[in-house]
KOLNU-602045 format. One line per 2 residues: number of its first residue (from 1); their letters; for each residue z, y, x of N, C-alpha, C. Coordinates in pm, whole numbers. Layout:
BEGIN
NUM = a = Z,Y,X,Z,Y,X,Z,Y,X; ...
***
This chain:
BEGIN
1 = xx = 2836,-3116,2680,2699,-3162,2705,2632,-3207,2575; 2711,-3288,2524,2652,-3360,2367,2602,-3210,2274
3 = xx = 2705,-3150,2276,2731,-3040,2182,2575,-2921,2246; 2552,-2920,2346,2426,-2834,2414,2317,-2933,2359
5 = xx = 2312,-3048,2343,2214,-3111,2311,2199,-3113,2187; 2246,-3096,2088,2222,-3076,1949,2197,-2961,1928
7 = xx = 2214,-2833,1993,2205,-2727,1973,2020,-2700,2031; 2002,-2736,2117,1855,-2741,2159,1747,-2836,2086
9 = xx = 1805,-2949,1982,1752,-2959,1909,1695,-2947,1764; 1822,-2859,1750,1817,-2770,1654,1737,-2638,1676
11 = xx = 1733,-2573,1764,1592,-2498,1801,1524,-2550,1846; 1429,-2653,1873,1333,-2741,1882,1293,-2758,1731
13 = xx = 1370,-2792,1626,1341,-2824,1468,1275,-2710,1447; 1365,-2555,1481,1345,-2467,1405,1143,-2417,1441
15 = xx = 1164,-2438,1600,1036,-2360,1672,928,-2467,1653; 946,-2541,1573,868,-2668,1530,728,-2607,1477
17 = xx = 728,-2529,1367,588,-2443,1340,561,-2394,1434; 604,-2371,1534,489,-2284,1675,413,-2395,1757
19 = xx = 442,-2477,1730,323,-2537,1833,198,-2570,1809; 93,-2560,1923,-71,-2592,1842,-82,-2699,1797
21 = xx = -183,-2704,1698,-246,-2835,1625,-366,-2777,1579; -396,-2904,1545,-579,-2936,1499,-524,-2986,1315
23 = xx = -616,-2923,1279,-604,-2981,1171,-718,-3109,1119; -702,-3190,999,-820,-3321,989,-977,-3279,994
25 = xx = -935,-3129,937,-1117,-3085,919,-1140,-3010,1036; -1058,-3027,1168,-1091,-2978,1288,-1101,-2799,1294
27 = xx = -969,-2775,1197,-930,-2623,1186,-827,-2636,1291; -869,-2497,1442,-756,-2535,1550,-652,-2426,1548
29 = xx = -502,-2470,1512,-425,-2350,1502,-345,-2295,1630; -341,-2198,1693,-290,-2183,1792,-157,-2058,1768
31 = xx = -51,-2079,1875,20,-1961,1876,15,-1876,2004; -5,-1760,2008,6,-1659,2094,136,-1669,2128
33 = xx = 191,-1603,2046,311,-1578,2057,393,-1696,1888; 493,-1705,1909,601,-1817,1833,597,-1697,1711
35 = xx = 590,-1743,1587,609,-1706,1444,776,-1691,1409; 813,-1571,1389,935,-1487,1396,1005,-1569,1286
37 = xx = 907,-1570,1193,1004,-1605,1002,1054,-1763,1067; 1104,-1824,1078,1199,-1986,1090,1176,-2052,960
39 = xx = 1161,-1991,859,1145,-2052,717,968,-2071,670; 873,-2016,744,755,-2062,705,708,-2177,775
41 = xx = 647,-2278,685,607,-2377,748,462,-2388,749; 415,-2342,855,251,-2317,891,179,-2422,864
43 = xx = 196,-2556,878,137,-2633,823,113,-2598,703; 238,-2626,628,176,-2604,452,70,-2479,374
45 = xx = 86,-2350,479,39,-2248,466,-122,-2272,503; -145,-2351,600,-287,-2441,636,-325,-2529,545
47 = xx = -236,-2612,523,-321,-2688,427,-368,-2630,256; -250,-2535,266,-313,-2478,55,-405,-2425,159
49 = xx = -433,-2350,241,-542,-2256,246,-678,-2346,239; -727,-2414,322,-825,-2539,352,-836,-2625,188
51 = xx = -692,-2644,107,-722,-2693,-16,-803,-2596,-105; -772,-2475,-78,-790,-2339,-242,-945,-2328,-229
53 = xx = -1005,-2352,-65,-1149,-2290,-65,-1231,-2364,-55; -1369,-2356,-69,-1455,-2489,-60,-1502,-2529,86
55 = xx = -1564,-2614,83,-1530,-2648,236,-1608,-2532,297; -1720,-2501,236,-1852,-2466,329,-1788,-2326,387
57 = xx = -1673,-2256,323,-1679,-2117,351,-1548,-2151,459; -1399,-2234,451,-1318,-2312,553,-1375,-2344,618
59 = xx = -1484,-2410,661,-1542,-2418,780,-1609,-2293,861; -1637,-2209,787,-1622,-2119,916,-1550,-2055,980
61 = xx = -1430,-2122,981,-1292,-2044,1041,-1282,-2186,1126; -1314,-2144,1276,-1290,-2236,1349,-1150,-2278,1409
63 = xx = -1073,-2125,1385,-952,-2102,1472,-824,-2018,1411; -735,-2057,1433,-675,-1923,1384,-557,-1934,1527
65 = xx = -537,-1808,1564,-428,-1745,1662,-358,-1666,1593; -188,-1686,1620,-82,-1636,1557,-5,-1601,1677
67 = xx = -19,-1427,1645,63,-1355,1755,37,-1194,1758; 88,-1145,1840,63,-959,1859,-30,-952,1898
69 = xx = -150,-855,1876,-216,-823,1930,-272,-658,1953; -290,-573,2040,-262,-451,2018,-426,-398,1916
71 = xx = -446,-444,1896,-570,-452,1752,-464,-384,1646; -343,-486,1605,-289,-418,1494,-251,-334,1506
73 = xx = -212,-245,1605,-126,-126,1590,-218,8,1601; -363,-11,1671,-442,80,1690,-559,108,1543
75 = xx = -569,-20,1436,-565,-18,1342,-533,-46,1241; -359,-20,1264,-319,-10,1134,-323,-136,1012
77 = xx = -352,-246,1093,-371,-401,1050,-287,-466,1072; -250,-638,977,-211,-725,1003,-300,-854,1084
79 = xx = -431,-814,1037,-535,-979,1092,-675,-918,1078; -695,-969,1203,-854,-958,1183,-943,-1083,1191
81 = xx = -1083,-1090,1178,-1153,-1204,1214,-1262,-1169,1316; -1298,-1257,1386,-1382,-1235,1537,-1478,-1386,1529
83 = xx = -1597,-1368,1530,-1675,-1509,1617,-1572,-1602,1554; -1555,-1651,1400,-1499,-1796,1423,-1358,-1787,1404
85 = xx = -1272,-1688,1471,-1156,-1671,1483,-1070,-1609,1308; -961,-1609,1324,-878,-1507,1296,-765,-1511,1343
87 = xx = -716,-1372,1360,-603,-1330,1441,-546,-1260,1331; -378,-1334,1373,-284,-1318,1220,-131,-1267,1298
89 = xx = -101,-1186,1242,16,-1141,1294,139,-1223,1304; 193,-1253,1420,360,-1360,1396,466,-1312,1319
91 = xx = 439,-1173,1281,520,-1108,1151,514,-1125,1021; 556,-1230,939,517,-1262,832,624,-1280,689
93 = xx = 637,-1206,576,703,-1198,492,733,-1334,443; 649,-1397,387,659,-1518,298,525,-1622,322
95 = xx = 506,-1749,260,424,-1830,299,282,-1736,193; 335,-1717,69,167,-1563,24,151,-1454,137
97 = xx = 196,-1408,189,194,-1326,284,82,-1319,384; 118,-1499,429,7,-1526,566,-131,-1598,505
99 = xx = -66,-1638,347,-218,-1709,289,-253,-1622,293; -205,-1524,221,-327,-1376,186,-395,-1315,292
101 = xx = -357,-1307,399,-424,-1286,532,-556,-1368,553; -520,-1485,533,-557,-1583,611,-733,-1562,508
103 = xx = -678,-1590,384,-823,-1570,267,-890,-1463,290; -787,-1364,318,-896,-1233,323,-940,-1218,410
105 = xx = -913,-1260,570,-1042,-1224,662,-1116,-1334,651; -1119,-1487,604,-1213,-1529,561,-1351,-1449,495
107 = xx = -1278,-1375,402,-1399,-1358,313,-1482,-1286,417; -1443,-1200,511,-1507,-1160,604,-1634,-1222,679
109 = xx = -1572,-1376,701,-1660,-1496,779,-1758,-1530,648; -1754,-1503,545,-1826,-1554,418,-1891,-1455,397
111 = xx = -1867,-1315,432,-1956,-1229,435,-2093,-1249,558; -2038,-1228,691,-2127,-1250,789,-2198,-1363,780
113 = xx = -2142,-1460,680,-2294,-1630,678,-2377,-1608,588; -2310,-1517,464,-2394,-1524,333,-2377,-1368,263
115 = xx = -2403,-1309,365,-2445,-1137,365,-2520,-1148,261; -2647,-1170,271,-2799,-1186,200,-2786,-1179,59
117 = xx = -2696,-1298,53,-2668,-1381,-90,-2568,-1275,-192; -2441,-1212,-126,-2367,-1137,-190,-2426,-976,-190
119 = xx = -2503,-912,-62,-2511,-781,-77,-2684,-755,-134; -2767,-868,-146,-2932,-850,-103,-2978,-787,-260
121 = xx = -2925,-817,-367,-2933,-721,-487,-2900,-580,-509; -2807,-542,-454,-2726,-424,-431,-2630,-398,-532
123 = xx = -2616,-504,-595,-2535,-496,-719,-2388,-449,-716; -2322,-524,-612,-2190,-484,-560,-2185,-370,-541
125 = xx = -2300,-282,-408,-2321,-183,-381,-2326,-76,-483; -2421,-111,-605,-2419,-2,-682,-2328,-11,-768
127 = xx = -2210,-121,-844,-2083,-109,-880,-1981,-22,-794; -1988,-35,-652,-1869,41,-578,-1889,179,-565
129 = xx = -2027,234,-586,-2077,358,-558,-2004,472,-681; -2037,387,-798,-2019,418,-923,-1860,436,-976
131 = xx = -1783,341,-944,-1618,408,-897,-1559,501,-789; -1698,450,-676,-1616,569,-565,-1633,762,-652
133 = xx = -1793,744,-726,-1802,870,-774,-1688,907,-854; -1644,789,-945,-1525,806,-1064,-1439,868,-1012
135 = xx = -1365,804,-885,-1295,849,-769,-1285,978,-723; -1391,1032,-680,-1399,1158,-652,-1369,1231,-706
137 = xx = -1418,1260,-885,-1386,1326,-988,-1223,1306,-1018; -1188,1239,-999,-1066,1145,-1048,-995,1260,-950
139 = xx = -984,1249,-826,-895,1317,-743,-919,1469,-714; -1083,1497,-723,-1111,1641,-741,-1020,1679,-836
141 = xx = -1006,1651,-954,-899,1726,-1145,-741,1684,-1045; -730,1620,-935,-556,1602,-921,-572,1704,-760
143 = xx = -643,1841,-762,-678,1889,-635,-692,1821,-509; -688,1714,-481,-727,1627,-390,-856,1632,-329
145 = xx = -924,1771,-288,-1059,1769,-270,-1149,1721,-151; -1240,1677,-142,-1274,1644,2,-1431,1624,-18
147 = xx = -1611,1642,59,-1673,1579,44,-1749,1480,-94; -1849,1497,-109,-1850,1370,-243,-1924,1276,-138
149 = xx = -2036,1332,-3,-2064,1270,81,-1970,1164,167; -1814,1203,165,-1763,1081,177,-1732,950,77
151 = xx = -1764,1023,-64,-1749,839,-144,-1873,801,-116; -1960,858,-83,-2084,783,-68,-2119,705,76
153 = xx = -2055,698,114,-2083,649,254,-1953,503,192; -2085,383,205,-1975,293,217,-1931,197,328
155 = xx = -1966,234,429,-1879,179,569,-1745,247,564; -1674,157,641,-1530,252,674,-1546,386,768
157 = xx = -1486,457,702,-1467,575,824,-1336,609,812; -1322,693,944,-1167,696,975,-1083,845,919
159 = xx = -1213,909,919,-1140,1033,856,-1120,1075,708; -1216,983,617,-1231,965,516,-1108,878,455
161 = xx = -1037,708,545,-942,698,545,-781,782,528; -803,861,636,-732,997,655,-658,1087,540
163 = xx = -799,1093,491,-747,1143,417,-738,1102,267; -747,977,218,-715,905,109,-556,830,150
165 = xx = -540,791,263,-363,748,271,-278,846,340; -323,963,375,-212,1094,447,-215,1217,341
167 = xx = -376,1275,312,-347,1399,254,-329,1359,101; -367,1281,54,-386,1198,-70,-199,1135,-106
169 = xx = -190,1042,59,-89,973,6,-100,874,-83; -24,722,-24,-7,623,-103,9,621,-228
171 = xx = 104,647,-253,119,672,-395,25,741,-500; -11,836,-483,-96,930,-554,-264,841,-543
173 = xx = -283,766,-447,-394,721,-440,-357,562,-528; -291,512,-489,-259,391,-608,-282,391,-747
175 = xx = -235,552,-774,-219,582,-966,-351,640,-954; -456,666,-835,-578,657,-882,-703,598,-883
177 = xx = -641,478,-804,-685,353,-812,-695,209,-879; -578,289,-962,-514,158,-1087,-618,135,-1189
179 = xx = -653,33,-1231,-774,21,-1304,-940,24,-1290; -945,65,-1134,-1055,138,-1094,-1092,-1,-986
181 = xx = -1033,31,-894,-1019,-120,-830,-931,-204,-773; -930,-328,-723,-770,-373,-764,-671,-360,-666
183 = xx = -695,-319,-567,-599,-248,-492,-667,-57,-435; -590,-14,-393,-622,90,-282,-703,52,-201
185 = xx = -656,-16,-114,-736,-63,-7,-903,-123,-21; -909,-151,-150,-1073,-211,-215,-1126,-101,-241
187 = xx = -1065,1,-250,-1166,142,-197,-1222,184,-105; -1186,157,26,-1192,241,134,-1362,213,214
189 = xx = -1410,35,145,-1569,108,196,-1574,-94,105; -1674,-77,169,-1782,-190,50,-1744,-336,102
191 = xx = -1751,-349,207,-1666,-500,276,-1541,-487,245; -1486,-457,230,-1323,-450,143,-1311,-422,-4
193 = xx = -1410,-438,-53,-1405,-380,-170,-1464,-551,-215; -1518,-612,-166,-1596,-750,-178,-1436,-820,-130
195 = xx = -1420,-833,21,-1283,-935,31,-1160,-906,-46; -1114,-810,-106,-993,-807,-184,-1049,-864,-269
197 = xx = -1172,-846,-333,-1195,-941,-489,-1199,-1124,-458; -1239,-1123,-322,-1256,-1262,-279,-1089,-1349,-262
199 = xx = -1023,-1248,-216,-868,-1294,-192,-815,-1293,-357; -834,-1219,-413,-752,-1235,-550,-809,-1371,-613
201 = xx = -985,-1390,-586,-1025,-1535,-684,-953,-1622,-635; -905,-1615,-497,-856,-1761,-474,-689,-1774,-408
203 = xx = -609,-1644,-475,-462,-1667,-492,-430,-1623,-586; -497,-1582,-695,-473,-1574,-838,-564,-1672,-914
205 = xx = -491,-1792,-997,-604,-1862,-1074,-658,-1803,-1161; -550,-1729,-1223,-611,-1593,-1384,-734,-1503,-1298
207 = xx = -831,-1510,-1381,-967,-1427,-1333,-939,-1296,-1448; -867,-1276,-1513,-909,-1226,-1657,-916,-1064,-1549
209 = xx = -773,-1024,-1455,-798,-896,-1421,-885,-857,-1344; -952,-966,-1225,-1003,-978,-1138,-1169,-931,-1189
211 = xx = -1162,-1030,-1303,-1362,-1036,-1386,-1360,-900,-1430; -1256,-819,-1520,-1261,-717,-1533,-1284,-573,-1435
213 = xx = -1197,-579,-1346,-1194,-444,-1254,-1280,-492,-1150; -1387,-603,-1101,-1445,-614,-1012,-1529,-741,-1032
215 = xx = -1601,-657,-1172,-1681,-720,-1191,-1795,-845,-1138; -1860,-744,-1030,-2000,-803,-964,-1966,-949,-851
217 = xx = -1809,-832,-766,-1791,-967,-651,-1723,-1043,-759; -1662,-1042,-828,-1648,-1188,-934,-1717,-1286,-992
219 = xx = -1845,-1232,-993,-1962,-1318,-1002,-2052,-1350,-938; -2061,-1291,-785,-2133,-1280,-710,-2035,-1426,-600
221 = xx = -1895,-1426,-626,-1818,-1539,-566,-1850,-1678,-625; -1824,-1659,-778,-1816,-1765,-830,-2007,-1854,-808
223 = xx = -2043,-1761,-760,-2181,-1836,-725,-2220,-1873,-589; -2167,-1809,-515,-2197,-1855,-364,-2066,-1981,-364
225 = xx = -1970,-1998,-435,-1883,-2124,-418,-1922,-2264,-416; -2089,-2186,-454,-2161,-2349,-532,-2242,-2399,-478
227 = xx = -2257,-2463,-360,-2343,-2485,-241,-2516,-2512,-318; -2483,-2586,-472,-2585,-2578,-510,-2705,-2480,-582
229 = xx = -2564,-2361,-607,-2622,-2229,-636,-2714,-2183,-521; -2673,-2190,-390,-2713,-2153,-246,-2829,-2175,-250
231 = xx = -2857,-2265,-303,-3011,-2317,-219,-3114,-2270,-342; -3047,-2195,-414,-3185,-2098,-463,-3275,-1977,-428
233 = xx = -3167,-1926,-311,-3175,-1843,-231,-3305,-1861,-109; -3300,-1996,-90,-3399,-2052,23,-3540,-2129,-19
***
């Protein structure tokens, strides 16, 4: 009996990160489903996150839910963000793993409050246009041919996807993405091309690669961070 009772509290310790909480700035964390890794401690993963960003853009993450959801498997995702929310997968490598999630569909929620402010110049826009063309050329000389009407389209599309991670291939698209922008994935359309630069300012302190290969959202961040920059806008 003794011996069953230590043992249930020893999984009680372990399943200790799954239960809901509120955090002080009234960030509400919930679990769908119980977080697989035993070694991440979700708290701490909450609080750097709420520490790294300024409040105004942490506050619009009202929620976060941790669990499956068939979202990821139909696209090919770990997390998305919804109304307030984000939804984060209970599959998680390391405590960078779920920050990096966690920042990058932020930037999402920082997009939808302060659209205006980051896209209303077109500056971003006409930086991403200008690599996607590089791009094109880039993979046209490695026979990779497709459309130039698809670098120009910068929403996501799925077939355009398609064929930059299947006929292209990971790899081959990485070595032609290296230098160009800072991941693969900051290619694939213009809101991703803005939140990967937004996730690197604020889990990399070094800006040096970040200011370089992505230019505009590097400066287009470091100014909306500044509530007092904001109100030049209005």
């Amino acid at each position: 009996m003794e011996q069953n009772f230590l043992v249930n509290k020893v999984k009680e310790a372990n399943q200790k990160s799954s239960i809901d909480f509120y955090t002080s700035n009234g960030l509400h964390v919930y679990f769908k489903d119980e977080l697989l890794n035993d070694d991440l401690n979700i708290e701490k993963v909450i609080s750097k996150f709420e520490s790294l960003l300024p409040k105004h853009f942490s506050s619009l993450i009202e929620m976060v839910i941790i669990g499956h959801f068939d979202e990821f498997e139909e696209r090919s995702i770990n997390a998305f963000y919804n109304s307030g929310t984000i939804y984060v997968s209970n599959i998680q490598e390391d405590f960078n793993d779920l920050l990096d999630d966690l920042i990058h569909e932020t930037a999402h929620a920082v997009e939808e409050q302060f659209g205006f402010e980051i896209y209303g110049d077109r500056k971003i826009h006409n930086e991403f246009l200008q690599k996607r063309n590089f791009l094109h050329d880039l993979l046209w000389n490695m026979d990779y041919r497709a459309p130039r009407a698809f670098f120009k389209d910068v929403e996501f599309d799925q077939e355009f996807d398609d064929f930059l991670f299947k006929k292209v291939g990971y790899e081959n698209f990485r070595k032609a993405t290296s230098g160009v922008f800072l991941t693969p994935y900051a290619a694939t359309s213009l809101r991703e091309y803005f939140a990967t630069a937004f996730t690197e300012y604020y889990m990399n302190s070094d800006h040096k690669f970040l200011s370089k290969v992505a230019k505009t959202p590097f400066e287009k961040i470091i100014s909306i961070s500044q509530p007092d920059e904001l109100d030049k806008y209005y």
